[in-house]
TIRO-2110 file (N, C-alpha, C; in Angstrom, 1 decimal):
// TIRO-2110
21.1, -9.5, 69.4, N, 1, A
21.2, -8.8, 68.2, CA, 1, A
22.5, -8.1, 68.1, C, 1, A
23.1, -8.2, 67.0, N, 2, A
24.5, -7.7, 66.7, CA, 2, A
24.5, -6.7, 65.6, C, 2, A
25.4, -5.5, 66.3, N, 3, A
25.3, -4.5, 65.5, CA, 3, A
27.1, -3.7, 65.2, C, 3, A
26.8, -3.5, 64.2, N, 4, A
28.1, -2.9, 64.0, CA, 4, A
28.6, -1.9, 64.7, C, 4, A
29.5, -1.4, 64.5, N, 5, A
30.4, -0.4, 65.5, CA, 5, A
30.5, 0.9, 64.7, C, 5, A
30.6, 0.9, 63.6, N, 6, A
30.7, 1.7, 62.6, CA, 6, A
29.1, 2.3, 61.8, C, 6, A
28.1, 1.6, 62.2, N, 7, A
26.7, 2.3, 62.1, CA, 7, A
26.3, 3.4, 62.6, C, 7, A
25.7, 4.2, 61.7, N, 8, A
25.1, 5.7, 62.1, CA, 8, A
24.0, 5.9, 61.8, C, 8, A
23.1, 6.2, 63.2, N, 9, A
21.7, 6.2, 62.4, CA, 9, A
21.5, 7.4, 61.7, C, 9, A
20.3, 7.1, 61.3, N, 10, A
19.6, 8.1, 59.9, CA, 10, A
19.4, 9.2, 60.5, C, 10, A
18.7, 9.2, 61.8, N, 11, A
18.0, 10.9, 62.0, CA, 11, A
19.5, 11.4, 62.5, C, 11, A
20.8, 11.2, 62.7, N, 12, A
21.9, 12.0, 62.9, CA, 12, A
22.9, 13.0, 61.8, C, 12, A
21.9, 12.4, 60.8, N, 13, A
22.8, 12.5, 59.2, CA, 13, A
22.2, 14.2, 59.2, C, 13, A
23.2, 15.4, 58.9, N, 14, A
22.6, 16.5, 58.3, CA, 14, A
21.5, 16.1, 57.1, C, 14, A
21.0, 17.2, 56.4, N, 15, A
19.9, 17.2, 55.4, CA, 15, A
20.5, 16.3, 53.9, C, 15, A
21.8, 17.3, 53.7, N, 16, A
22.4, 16.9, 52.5, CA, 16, A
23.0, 15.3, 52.4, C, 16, A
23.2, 14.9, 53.2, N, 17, A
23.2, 13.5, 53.5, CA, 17, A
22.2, 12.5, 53.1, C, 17, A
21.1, 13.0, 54.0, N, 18, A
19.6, 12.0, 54.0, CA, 18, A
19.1, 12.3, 52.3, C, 18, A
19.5, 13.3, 51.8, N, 19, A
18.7, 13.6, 50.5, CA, 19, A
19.2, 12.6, 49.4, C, 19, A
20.9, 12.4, 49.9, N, 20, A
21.4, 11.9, 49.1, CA, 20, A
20.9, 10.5, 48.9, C, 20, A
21.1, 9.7, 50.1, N, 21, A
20.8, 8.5, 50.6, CA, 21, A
19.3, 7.9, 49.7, C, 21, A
18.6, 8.9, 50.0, N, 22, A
16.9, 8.8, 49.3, CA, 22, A
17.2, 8.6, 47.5, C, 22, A
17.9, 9.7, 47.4, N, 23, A
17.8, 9.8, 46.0, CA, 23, A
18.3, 8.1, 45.2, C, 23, A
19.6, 8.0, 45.7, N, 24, A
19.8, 6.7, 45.6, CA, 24, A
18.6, 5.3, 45.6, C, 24, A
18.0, 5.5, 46.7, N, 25, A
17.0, 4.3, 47.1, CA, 25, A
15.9, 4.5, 46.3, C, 25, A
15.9, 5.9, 45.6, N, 26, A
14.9, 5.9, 44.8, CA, 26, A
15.0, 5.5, 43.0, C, 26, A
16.3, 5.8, 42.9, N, 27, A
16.8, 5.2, 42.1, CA, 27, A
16.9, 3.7, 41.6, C, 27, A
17.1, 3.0, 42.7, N, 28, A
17.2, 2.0, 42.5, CA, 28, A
16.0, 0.8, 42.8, C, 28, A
14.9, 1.6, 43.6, N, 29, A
14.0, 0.8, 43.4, CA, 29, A
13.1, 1.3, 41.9, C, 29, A
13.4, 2.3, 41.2, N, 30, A
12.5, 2.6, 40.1, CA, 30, A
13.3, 1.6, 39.0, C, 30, A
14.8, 1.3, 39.1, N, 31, A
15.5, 0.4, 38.1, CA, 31, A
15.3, -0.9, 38.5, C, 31, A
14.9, -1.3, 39.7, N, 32, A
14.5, -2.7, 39.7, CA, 32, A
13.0, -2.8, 39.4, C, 32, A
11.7, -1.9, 39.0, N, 33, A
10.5, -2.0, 38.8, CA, 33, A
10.3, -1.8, 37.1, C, 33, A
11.6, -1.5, 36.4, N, 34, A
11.8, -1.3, 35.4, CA, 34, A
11.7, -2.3, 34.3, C, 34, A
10.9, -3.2, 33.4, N, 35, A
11.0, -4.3, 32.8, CA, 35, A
12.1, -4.2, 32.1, C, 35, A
13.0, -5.3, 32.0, N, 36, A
14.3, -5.7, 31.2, CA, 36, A
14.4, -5.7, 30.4, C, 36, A
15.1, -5.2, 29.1, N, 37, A
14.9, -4.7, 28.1, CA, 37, A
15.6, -6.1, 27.2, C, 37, A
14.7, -6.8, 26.1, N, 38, A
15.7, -7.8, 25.5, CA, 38, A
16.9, -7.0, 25.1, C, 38, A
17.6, -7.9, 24.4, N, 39, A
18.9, -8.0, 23.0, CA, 39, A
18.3, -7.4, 22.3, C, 39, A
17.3, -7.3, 21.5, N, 40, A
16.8, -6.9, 20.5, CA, 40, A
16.3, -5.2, 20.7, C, 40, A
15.6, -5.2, 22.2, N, 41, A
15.5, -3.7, 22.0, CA, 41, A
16.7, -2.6, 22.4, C, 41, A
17.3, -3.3, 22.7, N, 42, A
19.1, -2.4, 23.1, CA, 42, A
19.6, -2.4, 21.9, C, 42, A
19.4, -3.5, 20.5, N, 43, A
20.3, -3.1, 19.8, CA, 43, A
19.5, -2.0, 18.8, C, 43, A
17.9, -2.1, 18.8, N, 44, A
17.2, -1.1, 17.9, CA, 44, A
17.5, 0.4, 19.1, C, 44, A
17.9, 0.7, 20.2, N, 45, A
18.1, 1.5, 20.8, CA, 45, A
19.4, 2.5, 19.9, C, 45, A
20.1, 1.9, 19.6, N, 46, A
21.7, 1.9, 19.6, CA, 46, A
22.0, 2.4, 17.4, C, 46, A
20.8, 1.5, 17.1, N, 47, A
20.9, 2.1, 15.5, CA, 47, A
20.0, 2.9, 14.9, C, 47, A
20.1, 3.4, 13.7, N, 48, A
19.8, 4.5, 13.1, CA, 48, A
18.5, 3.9, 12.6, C, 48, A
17.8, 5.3, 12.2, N, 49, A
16.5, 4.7, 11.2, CA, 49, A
16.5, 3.9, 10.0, C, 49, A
17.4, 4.9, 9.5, N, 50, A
17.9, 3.9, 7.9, CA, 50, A
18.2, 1.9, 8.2, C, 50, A
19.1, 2.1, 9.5, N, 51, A
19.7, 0.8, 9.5, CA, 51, A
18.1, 0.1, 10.0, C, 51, A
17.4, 0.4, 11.0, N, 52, A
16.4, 0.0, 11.6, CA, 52, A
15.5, -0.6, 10.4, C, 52, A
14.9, 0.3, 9.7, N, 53, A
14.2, 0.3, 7.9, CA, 53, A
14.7, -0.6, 7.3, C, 53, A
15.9, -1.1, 7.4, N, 54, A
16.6, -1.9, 6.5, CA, 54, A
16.4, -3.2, 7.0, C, 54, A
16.4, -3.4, 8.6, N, 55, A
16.1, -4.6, 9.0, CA, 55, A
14.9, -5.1, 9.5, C, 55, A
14.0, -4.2, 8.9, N, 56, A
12.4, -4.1, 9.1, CA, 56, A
12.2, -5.2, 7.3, C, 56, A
12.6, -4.3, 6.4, N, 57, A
12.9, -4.7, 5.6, CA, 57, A
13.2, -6.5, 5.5, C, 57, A
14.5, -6.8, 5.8, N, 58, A
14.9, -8.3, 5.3, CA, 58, A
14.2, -9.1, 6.8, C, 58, A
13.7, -8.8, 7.7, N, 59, A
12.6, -9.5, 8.3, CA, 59, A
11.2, -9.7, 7.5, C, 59, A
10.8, -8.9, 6.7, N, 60, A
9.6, -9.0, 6.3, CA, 60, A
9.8, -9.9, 4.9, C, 60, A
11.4, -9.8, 4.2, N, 61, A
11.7, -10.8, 2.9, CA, 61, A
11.6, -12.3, 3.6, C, 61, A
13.0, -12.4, 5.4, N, 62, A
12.6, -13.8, 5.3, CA, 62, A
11.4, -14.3, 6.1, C, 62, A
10.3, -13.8, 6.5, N, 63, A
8.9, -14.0, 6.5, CA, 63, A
8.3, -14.7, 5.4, C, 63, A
8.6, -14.3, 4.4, N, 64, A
8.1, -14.9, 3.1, CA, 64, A
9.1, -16.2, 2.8, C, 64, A
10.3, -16.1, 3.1, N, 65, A
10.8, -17.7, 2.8, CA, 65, A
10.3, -18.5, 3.5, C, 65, A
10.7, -18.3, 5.3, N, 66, A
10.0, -19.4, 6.1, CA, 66, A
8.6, -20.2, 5.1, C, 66, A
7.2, -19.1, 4.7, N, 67, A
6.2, -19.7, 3.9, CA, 67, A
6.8, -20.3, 2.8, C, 67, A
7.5, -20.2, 2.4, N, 68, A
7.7, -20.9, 0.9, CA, 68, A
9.0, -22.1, 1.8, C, 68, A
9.1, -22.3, 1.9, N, 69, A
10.2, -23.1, 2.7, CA, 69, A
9.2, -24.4, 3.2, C, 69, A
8.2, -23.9, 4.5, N, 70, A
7.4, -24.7, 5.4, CA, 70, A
5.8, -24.8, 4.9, C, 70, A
5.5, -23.7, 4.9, N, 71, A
4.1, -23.9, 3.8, CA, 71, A
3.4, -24.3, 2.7, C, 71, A
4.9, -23.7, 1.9, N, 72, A
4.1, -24.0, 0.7, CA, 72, A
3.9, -25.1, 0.0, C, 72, A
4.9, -26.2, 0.3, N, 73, A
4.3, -27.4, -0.2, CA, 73, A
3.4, -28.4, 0.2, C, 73, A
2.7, -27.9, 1.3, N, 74, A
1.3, -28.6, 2.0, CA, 74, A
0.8, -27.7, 1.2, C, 74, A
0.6, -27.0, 0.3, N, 75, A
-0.5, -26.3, -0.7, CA, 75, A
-0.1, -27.6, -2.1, C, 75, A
0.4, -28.4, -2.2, N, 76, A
0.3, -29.2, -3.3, CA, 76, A
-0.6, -29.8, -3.5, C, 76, A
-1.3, -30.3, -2.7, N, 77, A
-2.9, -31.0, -2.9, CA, 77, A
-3.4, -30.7, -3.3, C, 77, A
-3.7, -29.3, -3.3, N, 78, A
-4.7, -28.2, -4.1, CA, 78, A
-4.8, -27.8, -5.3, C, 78, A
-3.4, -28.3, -5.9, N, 79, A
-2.8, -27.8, -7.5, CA, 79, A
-4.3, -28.4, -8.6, C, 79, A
-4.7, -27.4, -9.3, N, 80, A
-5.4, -27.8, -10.2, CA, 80, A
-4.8, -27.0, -11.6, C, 80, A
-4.9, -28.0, -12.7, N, 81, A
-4.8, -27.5, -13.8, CA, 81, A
-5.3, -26.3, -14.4, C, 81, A
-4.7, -25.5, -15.4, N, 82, A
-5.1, -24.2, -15.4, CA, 82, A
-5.9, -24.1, -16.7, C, 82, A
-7.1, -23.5, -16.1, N, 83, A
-8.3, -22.9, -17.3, CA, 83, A
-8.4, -21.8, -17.7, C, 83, A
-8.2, -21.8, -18.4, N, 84, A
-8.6, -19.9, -18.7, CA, 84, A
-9.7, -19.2, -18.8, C, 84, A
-10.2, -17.9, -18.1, N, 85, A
-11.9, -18.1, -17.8, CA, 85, A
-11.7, -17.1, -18.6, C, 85, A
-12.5, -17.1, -20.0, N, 86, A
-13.0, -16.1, -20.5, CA, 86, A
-13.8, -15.4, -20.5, C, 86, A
-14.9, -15.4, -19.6, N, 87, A
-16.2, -14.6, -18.7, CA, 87, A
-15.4, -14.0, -17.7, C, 87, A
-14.1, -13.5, -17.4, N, 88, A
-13.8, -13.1, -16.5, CA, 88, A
-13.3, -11.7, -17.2, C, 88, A
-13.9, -10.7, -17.3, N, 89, A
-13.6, -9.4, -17.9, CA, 89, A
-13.2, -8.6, -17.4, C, 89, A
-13.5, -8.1, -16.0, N, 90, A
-13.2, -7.3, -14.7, CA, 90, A
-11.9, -7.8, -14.1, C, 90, A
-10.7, -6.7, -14.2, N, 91, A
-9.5, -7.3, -14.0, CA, 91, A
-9.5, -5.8, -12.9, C, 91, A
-9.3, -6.5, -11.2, N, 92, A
-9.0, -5.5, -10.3, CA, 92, A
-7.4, -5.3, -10.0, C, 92, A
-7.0, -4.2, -9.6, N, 93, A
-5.6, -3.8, -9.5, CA, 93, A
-5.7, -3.6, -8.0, C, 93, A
-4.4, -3.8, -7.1, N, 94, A
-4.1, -3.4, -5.7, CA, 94, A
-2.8, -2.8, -5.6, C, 94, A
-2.6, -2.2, -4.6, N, 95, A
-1.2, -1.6, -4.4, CA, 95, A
-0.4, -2.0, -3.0, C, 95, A
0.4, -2.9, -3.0, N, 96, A
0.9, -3.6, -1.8, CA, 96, A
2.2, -2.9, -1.5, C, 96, A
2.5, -2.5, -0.5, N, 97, A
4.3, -2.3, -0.6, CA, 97, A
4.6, -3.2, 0.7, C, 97, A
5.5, -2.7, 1.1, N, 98, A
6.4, -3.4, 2.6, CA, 98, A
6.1, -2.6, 3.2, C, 98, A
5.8, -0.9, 3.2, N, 99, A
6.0, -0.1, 4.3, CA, 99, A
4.5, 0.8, 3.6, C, 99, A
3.7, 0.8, 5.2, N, 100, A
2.2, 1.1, 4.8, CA, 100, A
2.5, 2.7, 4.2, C, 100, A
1.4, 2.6, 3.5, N, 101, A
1.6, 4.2, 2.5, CA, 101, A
0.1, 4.7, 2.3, C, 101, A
0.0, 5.9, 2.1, N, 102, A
-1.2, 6.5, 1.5, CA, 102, A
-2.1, 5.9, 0.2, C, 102, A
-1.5, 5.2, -0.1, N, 103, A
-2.1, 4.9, -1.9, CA, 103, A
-2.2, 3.2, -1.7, C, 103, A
-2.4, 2.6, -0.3, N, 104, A
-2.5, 1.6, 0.0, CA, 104, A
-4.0, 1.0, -0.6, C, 104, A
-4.6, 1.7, -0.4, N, 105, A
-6.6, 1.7, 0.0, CA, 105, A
-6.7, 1.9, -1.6, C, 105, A
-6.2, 2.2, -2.7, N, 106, A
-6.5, 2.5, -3.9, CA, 106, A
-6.3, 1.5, -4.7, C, 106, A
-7.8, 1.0, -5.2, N, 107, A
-8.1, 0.3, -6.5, CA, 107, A
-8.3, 0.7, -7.6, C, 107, A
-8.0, -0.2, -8.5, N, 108, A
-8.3, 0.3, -10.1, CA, 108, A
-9.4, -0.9, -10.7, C, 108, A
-9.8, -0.7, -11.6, N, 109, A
-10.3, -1.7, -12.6, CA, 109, A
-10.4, -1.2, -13.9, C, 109, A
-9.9, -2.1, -14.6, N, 110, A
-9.9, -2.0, -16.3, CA, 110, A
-10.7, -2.9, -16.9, C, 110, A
-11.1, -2.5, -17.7, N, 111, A
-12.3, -3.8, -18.2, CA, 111, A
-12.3, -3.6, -19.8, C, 111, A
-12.2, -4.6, -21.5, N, 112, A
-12.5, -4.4, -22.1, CA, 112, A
-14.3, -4.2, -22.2, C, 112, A
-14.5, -2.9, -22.7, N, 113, A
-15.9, -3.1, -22.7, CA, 113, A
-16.5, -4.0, -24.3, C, 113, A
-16.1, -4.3, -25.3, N, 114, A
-16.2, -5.4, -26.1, CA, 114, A
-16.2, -6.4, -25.9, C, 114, A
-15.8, -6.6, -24.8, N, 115, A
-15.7, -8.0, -24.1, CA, 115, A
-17.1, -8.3, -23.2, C, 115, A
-17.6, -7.5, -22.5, N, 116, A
-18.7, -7.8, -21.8, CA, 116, A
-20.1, -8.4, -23.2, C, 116, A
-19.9, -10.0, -22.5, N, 117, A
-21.0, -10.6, -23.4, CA, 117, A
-22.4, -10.0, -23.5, C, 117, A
-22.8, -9.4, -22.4, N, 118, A
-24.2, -9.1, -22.2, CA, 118, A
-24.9, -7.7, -22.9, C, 118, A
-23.7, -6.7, -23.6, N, 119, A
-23.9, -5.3, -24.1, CA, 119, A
-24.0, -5.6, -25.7, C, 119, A
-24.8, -5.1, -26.5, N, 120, A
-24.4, -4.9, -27.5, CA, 120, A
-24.2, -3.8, -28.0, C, 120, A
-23.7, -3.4, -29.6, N, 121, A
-22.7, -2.8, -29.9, CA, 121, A
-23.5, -1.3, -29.8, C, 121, A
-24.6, -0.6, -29.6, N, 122, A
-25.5, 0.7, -29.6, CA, 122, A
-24.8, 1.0, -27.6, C, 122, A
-24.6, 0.0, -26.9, N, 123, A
-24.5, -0.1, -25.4, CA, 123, A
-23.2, 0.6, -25.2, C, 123, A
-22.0, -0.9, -26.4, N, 124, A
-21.2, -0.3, -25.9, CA, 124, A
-20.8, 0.8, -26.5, C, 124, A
-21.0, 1.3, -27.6, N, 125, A
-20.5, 2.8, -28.2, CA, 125, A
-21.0, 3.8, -27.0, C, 125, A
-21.9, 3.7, -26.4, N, 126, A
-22.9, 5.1, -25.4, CA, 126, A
-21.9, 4.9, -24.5, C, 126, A
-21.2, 3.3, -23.8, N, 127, A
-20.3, 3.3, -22.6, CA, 127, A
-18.8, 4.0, -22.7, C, 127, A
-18.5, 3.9, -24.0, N, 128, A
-17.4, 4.1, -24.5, CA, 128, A
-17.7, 6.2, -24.2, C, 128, A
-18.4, 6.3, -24.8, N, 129, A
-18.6, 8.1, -24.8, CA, 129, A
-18.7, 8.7, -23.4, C, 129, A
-19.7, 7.4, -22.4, N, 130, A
-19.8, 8.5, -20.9, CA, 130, A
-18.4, 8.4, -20.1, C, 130, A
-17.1, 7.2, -20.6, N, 131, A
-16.3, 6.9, -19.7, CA, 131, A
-15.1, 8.4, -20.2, C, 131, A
-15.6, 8.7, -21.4, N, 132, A
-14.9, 9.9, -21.9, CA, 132, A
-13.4, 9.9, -22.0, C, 132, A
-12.3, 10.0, -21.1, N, 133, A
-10.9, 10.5, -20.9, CA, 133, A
-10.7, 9.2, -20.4, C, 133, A
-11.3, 8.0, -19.6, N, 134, A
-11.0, 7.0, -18.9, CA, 134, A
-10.8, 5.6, -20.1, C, 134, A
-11.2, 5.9, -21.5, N, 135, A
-11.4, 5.1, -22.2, CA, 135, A
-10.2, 5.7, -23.4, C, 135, A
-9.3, 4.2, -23.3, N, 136, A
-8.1, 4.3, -24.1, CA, 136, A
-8.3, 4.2, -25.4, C, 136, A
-8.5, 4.6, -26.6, N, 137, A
-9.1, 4.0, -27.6, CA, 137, A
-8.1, 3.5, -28.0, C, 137, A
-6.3, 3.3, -28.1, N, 138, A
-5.6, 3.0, -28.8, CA, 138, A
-5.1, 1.2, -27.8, C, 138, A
-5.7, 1.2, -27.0, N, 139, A
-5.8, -0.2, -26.4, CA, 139, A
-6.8, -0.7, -26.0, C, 139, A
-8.3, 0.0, -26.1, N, 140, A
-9.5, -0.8, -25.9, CA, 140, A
-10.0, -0.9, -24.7, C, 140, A
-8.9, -0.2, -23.7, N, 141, A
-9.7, -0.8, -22.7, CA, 141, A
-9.8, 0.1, -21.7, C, 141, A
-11.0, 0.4, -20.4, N, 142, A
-11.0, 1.2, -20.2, CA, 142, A
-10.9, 1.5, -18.3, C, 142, A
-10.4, 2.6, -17.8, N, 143, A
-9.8, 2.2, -16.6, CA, 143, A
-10.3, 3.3, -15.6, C, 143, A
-10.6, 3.2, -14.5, N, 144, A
-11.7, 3.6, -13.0, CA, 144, A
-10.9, 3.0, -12.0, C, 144, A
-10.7, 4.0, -11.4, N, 145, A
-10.3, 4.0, -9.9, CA, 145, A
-10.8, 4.4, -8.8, C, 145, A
-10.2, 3.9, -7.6, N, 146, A
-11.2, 4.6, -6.3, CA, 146, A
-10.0, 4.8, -5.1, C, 146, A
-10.4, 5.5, -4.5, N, 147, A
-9.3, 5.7, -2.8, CA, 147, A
-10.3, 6.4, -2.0, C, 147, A
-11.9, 6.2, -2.1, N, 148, A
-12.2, 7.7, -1.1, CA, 148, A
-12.5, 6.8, 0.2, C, 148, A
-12.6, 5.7, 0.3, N, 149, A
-12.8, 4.6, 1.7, CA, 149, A
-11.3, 4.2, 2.3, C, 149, A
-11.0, 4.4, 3.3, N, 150, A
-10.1, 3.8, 3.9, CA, 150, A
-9.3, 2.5, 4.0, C, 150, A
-10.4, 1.8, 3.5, N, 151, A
-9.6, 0.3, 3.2, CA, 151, A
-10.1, 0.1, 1.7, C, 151, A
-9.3, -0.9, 1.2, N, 152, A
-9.2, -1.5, -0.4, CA, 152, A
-10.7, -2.5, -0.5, C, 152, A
-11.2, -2.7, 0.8, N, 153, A
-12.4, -3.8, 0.1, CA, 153, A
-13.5, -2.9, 0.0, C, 153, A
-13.4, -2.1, 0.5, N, 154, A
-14.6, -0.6, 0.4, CA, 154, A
-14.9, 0.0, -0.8, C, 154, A
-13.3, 0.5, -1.6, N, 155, A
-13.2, 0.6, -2.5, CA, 155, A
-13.0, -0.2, -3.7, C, 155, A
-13.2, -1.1, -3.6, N, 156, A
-13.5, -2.8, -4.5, CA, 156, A
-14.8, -2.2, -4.8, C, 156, A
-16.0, -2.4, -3.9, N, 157, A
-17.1, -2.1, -3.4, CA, 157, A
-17.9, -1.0, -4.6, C, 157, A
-17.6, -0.4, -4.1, N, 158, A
-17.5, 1.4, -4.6, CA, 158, A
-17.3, 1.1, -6.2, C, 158, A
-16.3, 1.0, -6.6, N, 159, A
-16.2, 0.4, -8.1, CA, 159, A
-17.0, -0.5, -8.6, C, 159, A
-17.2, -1.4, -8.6, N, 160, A
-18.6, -2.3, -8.6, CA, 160, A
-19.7, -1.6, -8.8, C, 160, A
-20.3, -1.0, -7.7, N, 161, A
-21.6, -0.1, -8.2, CA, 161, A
-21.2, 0.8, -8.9, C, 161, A
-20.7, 1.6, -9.1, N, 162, A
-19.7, 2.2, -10.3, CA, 162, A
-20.2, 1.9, -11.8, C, 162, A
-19.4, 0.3, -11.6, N, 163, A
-19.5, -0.1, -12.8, CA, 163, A
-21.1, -0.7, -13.3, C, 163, A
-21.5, -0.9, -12.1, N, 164, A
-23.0, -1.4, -13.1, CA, 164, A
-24.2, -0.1, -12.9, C, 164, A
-23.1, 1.4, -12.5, N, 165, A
-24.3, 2.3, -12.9, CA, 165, A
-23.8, 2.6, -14.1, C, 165, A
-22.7, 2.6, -14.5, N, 166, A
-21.9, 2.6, -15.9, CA, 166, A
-22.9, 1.9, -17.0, C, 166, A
-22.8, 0.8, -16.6, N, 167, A
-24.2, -0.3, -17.5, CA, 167, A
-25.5, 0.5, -17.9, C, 167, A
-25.7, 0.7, -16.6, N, 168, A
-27.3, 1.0, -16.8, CA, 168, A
-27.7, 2.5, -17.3, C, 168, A
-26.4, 3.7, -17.2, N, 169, A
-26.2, 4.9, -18.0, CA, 169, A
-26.1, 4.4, -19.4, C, 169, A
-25.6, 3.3, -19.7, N, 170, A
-25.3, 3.0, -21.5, CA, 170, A
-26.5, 3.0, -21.9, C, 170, A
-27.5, 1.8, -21.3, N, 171, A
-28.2, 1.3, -21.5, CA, 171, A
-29.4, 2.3, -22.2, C, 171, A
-29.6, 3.2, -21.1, N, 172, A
-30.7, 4.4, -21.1, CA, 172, A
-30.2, 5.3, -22.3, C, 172, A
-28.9, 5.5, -22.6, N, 173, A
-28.7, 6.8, -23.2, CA, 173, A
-28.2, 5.7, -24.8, C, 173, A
-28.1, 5.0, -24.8, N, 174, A
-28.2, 4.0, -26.2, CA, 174, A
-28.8, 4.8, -27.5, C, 174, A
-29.5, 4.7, -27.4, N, 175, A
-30.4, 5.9, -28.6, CA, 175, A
-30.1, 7.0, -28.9, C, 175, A
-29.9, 8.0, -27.5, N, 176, A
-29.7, 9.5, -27.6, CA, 176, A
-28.6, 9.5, -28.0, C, 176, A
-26.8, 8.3, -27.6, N, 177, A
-25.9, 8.8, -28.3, CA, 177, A
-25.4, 8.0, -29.2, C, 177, A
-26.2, 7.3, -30.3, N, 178, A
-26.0, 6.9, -31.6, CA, 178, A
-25.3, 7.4, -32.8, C, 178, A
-26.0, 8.8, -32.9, N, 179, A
-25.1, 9.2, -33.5, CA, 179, A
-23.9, 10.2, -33.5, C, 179, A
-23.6, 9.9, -32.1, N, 180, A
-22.6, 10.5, -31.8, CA, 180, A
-21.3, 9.8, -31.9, C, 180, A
-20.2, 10.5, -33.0, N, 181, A
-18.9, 9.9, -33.3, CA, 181, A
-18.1, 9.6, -31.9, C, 181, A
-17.2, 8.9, -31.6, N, 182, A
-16.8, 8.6, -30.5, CA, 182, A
-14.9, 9.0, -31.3, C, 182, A
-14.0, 10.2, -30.2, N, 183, A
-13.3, 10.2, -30.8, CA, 183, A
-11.9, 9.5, -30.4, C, 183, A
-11.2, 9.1, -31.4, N, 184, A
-10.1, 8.0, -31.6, CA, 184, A
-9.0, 9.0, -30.8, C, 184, A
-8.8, 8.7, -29.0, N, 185, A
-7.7, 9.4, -28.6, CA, 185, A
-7.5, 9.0, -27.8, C, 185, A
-6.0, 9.0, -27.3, N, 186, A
-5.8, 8.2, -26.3, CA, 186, A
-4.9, 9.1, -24.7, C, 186, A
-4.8, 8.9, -23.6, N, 187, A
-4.0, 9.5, -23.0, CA, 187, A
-3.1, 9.9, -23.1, C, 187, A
-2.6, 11.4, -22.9, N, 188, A
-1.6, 12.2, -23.3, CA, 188, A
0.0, 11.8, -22.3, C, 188, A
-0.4, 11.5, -21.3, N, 189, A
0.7, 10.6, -20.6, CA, 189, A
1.6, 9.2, -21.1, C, 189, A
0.6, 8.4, -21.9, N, 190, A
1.7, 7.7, -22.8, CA, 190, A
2.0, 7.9, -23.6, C, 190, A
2.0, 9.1, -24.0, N, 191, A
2.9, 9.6, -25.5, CA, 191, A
4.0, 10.6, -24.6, C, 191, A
3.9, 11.0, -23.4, N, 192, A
5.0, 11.9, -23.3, CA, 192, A
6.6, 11.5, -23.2, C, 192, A
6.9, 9.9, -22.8, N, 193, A
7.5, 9.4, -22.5, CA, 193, A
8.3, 8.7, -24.5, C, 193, A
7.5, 8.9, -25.2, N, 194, A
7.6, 8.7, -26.4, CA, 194, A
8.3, 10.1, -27.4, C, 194, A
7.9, 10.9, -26.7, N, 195, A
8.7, 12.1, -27.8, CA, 195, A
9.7, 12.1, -27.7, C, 195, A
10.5, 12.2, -28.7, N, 196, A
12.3, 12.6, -28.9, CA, 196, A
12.3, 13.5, -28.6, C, 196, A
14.1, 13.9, -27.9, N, 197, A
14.0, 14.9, -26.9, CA, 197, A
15.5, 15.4, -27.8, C, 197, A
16.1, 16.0, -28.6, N, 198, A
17.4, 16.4, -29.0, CA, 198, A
18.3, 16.2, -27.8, C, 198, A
19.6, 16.0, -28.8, N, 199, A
20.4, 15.9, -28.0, CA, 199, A
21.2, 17.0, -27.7, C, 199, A
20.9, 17.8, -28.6, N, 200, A
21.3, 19.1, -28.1, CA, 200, A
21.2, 19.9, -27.1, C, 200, A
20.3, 19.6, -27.1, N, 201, A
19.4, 20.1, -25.5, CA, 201, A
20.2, 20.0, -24.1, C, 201, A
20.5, 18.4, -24.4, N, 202, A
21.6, 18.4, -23.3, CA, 202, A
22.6, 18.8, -23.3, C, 202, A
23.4, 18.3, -24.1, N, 203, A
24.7, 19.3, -24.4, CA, 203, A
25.0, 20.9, -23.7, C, 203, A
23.7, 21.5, -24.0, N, 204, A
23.4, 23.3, -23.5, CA, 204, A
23.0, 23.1, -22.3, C, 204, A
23.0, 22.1, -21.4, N, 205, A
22.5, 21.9, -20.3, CA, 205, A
23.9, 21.9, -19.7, C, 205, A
24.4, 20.9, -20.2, N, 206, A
25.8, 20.3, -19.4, CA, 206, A
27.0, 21.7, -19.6, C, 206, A
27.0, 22.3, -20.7, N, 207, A
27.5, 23.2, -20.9, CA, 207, A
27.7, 24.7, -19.9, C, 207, A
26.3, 25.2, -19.6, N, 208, A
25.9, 26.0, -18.9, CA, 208, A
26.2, 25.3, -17.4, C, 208, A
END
C-alpha cells in the first residue's frame, strides 16, 4: 500500500482545522443529495412575478392552440346541424378566467318568465312580484344568482331548487296577488352609465 509523503492524519489537525474540513464534507454531501434543478426552474428562480404571470399566461393561450391545432378536427364527425331549442328557457352564466379567483364558484340564471310554457299568465304576474328587484321589467327577463357552495356545480344545484321553489311560491300565491299592480322599473345600475355628465364639470376638475 502506497501512501503519500505529504499526508497528515486527521487526529493531528488542531480543532479549527477539523471543523473546517467537516463543514466542507458536509456541504458537499448535502449538494450531492440535493435533486437537480431543471432549465426551467433556474430560469423561474431568476424572474419576477409579473414576468413569471406573463408566462403562466401565454402557456395557458398555447395550451389551447396545441387543442385546436391536434384536436379539434377529430371532433368533425360529430358536427351536427344547428336547431334551435325553443324549450330551452333557463340560460346558466359561469365565470372562467386564467388565474383562479373568488367569483369563480358564482352562477347566475336568467330566465324569461313568459317564456316558461307550463305558467299561465295569474302564475306569472305572482312570479314577476316575488322576484321583486331581480325582475327587469324594461327587458323581461329575470336574473338569480348563487356563490354560497364552493364549487359552480353546487351552485348550479342551489339555483335549480331555487327556481322551482320560485314555481311553486307563484303558484300558491296566484290569487292573493292578482290584484296586485306589478311596478314598471328597472335596475338603477343601467341607467347610471346613461346620464349625461357636463362637460363642465371636467373642465373644473382639470382646472383645480
Amino acid at each position: 500500500m502506497l501512501l503519500r509523503s505529504n499526508f497528515t492524519p486527521l487526529r493531528t489537525l488542531d480543532f479549527t482545522t477539523k471543523w473546517a474540513i467537516g463543514s466542507v464534507r458536509w456541504k458537499m454531501k448535502r449538494r450531492s443529495n440535493r435533486p437537480a434543478a431543471t432549465d426551467d426552474t433556474e430560469k423561474r428562480r431568476k424572474m419576477k412575478e409579473s414576468a413569471i404571470q406573463e408566462l403562466d399566461n401565454e402557456r395557458f393561450v398555447r395550451e389551447y392552440y396545441r387543442k385546436i391545432a391536434y384536436e379539434l378536427p377529430f371532433l368533425s364527425k360529430f358536427v351536427k346541424p344547428f336547431s334551435k331549442q325553443n324549450d330551452a328557457f333557463l340560460r346558466f352564466a359561469y365565470t372562467a378566467r386564467t388565474k383562479p379567483t373568488a367569483d369563480d364558484n358564482k352562477v347566475s340564471l336568467t330566465f324569461h318568465p313568459d317564456a316558461i310554457p307550463s305558467l299561465d299568465q295569474p302564475t306569472i304576474h305572482a312570479l314577476k312580484l316575488i322576484a321583486d328587484d331581480r325582475y327587469d321589467s324594461s327587458t323581461g327577463i329575470l336574473t338569480i344568482s348563487c356563490d354560497t357552495f364552493p364549487t359552480a356545480l353546487q351552485n348550479k344545484r342551489s339555483l335549480a331548487v331555487t327556481f322551482n321553489k320560485l314555481i311553486d311560491k307563484a303558484r300558491e300565491y296566484k290569487i292573493k296577488f292578482a290584484d296586485i299592480p306589478l311596478r314598471e322599473r328597472k335596475p338603477l345600475k343601467r341607467d347610471l352609465n346613461k346620464i349625461p355628465i357636463p362637460k363642465s364639470w371636467f373642465q373644473k376638475l382639470y382646472n383645480e
